[in-house]
DRENPAPA-846134 format. One record per residue (C-alpha): residue in three letters; y, z, x. Coordinates in nm, 3 decimals, m for minus. Layout:
# residues N
type=ALA; Y=Y; Z=Z; X=X
...
END
This chain:
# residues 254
type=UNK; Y=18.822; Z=5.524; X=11.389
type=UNK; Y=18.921; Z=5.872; X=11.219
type=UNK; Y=19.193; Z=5.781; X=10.964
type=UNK; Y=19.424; Z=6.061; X=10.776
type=UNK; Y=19.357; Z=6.137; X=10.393
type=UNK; Y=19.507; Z=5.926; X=10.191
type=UNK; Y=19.622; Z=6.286; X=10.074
type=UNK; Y=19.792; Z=6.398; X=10.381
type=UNK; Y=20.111; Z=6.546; X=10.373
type=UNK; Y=20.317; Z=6.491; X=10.672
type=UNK; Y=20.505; Z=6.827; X=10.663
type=UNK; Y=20.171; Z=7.013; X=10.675
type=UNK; Y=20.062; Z=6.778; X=10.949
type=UNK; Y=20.349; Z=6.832; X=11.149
type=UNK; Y=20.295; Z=7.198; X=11.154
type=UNK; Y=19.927; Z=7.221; X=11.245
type=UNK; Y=20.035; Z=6.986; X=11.509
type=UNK; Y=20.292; Z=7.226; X=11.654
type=UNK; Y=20.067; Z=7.504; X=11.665
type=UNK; Y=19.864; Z=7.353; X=11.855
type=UNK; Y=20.081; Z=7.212; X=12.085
type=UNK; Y=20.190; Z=7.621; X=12.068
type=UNK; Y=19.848; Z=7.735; X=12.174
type=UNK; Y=19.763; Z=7.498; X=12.420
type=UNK; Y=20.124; Z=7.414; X=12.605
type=UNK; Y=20.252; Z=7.738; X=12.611
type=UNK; Y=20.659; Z=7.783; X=12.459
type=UNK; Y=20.867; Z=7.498; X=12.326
type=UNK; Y=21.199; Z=7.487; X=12.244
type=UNK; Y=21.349; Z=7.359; X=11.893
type=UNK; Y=21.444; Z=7.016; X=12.108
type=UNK; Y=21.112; Z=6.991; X=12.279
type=UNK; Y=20.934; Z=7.075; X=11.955
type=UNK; Y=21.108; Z=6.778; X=11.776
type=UNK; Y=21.059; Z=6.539; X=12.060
type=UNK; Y=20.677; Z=6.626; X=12.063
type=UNK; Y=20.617; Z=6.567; X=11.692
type=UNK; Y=20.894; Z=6.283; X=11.681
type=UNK; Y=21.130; Z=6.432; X=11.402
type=UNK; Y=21.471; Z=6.528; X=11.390
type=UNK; Y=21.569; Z=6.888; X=11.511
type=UNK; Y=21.670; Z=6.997; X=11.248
type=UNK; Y=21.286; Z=6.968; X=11.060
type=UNK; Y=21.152; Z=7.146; X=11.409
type=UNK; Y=21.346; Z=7.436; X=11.356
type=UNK; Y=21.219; Z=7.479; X=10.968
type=UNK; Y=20.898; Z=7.405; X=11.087
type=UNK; Y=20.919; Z=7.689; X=11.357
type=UNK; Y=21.075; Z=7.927; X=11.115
type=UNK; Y=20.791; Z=7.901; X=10.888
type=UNK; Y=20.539; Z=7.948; X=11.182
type=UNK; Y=20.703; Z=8.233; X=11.271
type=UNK; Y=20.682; Z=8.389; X=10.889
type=UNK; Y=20.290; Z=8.338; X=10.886
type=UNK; Y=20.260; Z=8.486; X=11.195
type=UNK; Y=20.201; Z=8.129; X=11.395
type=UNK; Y=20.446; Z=8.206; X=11.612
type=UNK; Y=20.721; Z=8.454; X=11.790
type=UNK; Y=21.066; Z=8.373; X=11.901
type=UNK; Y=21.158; Z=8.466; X=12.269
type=UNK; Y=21.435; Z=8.600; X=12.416
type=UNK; Y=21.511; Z=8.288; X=12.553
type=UNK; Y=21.510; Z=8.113; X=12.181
type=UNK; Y=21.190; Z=7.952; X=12.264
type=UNK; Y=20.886; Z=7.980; X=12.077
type=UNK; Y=20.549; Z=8.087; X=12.165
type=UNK; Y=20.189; Z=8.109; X=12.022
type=UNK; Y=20.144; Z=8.420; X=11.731
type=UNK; Y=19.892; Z=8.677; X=11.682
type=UNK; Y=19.801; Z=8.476; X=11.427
type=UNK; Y=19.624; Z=8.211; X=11.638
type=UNK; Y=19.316; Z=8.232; X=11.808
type=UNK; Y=19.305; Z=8.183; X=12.137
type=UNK; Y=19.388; Z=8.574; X=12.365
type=UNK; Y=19.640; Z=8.613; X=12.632
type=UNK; Y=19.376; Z=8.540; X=12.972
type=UNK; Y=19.196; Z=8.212; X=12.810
type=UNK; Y=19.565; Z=8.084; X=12.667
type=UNK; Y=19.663; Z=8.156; X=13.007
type=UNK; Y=19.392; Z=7.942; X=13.149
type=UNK; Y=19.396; Z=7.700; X=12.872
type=UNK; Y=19.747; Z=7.583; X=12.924
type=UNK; Y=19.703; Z=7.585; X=13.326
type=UNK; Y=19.381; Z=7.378; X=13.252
type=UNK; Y=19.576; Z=7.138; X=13.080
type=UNK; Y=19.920; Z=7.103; X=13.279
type=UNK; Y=19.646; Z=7.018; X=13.590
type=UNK; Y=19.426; Z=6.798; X=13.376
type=UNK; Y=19.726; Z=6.543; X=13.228
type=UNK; Y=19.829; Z=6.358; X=13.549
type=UNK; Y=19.444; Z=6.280; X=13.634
type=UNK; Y=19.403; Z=6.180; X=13.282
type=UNK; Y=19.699; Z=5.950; X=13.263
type=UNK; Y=19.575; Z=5.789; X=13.621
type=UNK; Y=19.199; Z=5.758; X=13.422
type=UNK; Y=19.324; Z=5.568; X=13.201
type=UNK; Y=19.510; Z=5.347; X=13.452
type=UNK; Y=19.175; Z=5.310; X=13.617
type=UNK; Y=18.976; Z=5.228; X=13.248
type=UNK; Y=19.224; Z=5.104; X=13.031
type=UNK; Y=19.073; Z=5.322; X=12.744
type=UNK; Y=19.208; Z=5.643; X=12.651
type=UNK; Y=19.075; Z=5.954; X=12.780
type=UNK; Y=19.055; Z=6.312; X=12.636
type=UNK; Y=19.036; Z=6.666; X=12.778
type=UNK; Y=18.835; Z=6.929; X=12.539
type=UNK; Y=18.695; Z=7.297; X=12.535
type=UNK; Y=18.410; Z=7.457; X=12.380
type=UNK; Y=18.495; Z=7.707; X=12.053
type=UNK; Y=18.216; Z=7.803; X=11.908
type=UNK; Y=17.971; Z=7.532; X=11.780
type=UNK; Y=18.260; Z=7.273; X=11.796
type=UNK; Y=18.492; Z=7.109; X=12.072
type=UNK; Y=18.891; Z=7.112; X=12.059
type=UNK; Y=19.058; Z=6.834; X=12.192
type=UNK; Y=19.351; Z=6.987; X=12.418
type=UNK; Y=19.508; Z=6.643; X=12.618
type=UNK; Y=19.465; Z=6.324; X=12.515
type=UNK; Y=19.666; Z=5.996; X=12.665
type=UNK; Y=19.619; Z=5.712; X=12.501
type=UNK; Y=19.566; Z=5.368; X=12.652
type=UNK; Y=19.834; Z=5.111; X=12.576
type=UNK; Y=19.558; Z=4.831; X=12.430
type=UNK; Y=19.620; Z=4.709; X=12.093
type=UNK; Y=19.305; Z=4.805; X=11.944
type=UNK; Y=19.235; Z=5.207; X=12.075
type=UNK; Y=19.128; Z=5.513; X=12.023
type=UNK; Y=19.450; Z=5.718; X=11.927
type=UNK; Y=19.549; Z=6.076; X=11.968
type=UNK; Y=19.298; Z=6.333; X=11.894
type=UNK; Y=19.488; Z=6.566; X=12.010
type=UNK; Y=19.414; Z=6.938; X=11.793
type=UNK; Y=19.124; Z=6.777; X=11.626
type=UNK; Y=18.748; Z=6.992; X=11.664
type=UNK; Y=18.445; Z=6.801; X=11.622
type=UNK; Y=18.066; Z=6.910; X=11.633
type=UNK; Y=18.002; Z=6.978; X=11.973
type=UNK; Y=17.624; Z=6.850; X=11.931
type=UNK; Y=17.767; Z=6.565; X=11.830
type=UNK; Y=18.084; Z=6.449; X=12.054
type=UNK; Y=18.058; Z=6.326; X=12.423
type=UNK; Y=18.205; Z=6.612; X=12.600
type=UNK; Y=18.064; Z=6.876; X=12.367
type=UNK; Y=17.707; Z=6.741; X=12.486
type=UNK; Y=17.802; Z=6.795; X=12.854
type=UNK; Y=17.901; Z=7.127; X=12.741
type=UNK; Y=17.638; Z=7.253; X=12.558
type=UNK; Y=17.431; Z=7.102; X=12.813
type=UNK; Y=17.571; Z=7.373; X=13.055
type=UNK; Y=17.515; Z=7.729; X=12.854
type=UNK; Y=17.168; Z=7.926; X=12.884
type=UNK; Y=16.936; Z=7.841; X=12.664
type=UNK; Y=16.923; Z=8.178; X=12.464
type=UNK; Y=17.337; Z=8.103; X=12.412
type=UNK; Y=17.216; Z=7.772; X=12.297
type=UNK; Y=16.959; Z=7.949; X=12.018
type=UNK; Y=17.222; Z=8.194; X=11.911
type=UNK; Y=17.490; Z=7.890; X=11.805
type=UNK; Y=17.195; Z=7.689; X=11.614
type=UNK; Y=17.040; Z=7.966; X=11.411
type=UNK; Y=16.941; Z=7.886; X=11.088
type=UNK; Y=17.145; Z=8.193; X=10.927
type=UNK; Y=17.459; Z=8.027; X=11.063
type=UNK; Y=17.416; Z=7.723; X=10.931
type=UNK; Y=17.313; Z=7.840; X=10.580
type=UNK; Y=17.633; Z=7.705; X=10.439
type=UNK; Y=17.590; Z=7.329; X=10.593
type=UNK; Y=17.188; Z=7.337; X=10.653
type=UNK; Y=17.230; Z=6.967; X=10.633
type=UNK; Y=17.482; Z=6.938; X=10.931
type=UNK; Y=17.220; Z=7.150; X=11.188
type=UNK; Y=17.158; Z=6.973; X=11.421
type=UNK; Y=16.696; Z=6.978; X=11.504
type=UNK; Y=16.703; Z=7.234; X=11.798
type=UNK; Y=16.413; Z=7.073; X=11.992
type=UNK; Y=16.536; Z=6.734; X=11.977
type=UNK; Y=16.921; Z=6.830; X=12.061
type=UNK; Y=16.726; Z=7.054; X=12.378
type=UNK; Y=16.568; Z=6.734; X=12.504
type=UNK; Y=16.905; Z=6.547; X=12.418
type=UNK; Y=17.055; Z=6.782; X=12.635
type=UNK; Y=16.772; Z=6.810; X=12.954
type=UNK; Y=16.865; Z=6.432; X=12.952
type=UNK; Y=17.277; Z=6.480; X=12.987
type=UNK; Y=17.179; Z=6.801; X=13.284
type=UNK; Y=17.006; Z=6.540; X=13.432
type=UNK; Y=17.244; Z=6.213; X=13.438
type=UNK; Y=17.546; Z=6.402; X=13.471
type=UNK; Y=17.701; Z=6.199; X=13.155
type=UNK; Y=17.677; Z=6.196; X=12.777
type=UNK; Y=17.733; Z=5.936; X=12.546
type=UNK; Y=17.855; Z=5.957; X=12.189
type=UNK; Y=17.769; Z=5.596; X=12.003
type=UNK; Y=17.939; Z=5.676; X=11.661
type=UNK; Y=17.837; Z=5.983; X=11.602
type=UNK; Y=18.140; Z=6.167; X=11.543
type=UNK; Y=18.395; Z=5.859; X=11.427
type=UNK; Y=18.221; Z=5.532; X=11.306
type=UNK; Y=18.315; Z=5.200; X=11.577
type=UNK; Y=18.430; Z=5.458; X=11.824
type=UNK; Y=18.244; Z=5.529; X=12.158
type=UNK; Y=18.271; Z=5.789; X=12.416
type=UNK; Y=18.128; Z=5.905; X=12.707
type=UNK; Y=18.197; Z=6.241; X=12.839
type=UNK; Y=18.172; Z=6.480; X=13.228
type=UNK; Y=18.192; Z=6.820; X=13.298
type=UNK; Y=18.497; Z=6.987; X=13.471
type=UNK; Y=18.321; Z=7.253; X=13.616
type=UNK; Y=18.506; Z=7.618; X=13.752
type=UNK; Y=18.495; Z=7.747; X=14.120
type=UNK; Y=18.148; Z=7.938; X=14.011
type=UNK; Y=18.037; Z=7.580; X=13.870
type=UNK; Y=18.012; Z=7.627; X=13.548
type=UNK; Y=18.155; Z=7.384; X=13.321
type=UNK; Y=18.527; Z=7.490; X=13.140
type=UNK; Y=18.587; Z=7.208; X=12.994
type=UNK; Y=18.503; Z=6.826; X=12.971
type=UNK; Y=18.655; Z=6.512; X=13.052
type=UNK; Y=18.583; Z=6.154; X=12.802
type=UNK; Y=18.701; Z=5.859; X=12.731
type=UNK; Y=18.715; Z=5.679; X=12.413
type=UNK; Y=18.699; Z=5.302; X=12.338
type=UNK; Y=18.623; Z=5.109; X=11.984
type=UNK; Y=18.270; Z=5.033; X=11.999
type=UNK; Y=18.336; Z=4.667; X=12.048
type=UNK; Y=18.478; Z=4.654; X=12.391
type=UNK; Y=18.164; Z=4.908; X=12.518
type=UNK; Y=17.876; Z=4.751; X=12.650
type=UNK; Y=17.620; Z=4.912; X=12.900
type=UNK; Y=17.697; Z=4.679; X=13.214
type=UNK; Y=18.083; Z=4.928; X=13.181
type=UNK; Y=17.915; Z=5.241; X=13.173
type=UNK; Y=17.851; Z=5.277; X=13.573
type=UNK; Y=18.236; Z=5.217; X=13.638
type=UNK; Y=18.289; Z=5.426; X=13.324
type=UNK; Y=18.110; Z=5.753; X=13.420
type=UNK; Y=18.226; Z=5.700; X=13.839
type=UNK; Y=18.579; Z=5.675; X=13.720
type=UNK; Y=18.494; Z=6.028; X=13.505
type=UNK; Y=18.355; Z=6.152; X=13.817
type=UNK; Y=18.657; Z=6.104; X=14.017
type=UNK; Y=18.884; Z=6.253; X=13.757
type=UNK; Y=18.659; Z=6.553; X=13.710
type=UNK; Y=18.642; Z=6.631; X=14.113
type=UNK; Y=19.013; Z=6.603; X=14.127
type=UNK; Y=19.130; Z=6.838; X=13.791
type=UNK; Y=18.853; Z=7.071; X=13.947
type=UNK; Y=19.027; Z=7.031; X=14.347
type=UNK; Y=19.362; Z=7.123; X=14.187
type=UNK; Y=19.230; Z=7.425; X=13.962
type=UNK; Y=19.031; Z=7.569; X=14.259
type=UNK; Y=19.407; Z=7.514; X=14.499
type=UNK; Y=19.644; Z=7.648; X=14.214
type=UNK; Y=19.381; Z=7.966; X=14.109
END
């Protein structure tokens, strides 16, 4: 499981938090923000205020507040992002119904995925939110099926060596991630034993786009000790199901 630092501090936790929620959600008022994060109003609004100083966010007209210039993500993919998401929740929340695990919705950036919609199962033991978090995508379940999906001069460009010159350690061995990935084209699935959070297992789909592509993936995410191969068939069918209907809805509310 990925634990906090035994350094974190909760007030810079809380606003990393709301910017993402920012980027990905779309506007939030001070109420909404607080209810989202689970603090009093009050801290929301100081929170906000400071997000707006650094440029993290605007205030409306309305007195809600939006993504800044500050943060990544431009107007069309936002856009897209946030529409992505608001489809993708429901079919999430009924995935997990169907699993009893929780189940994530993530995006390619770069070399890494970002977790945009998680819902959590309501097991004991579980994977929690990873909502905001970026992992390696070479590494994480839905990154595979991802990376699995881009042209293979796309894939050479994000695995130079040059760009990995600061973490030469971290890069991942092109040829053996290329046949990792022939192997997820061909299956449909991936499968992330460990890789990215020790006792955790995932297994991740594409969502694909109207041009069939894949925009984004769908996983879910257990603790290693409840996964077991004679689950993964039901596993990557109920993924199946989910990704058909988040990619029915996109293609009806385009």
């Amino acid at each position: 499981m990925k634990n906090p630092p035994n350094y974190a501090i909760r007030s810079v936790d809380h606003a990393l938090h709301l910017a993402v929620l920012l980027q990905v959600e779309g506007p939030l008022s001070v109420g909404e923000a607080a209810e989202r994060l689970g603090v009093a109003p009050s801290t929301a609004h100081r929170l906000l205020a400071m997000l707006v100083y650094r440029d993290f966010a605007v205030q409306l007209e309305d007195r809600r507040y939006a993504a800044g210039p500050v943060l990544s993500l431009g107007a069309s993919s936002l856009s897209h992002t946030s529409r992505l998401r608001a489809v993708a929740m429901p079919h999430l929340s009924a995935l997990v119904e169907r699993v009893r695990e929780s189940a994530n919705l993530v995006i390619l950036s770069g070399d890494h995925v970002r977790f945009i919609g998680t819902v959590e199962c309501s097991q004991a033991l579980r994977v929690g939110n990873r909502e905001g978090m970026v992992f390696p995508a070479h590494l994480a379940s839905g990154g595979k099926v991802l990376l699995a999906d881009l042209p293979p001069e796309r894939l050479d460009v994000l695995y130079t060596e040059e760009k990995w010159a600061d973490r030469p350690e971290q890069r991942p061995n092109l040829a053996a991630l290329r046949r990792e990935l022939r192997t997820t084209r061909e299956r449909g699935f991936a499968i992330n034993a460990g890789r990215t959070e020790a006792g955790v297992t995932a297994i991740g789909r594409a969502v694909r786009g109207a041009d069939g592509t894949a925009q984004a993936a769908v996983s879910v995410s257990m603790p290693a000790t409840r996964f077991s191969r004679d689950r993964l068939p039901g596993l990557v069918g109920a993924l199946a199901v989910t990704a058909r209907d988040i990619e029915e809805e996109m293609r009806g509310t385009a």
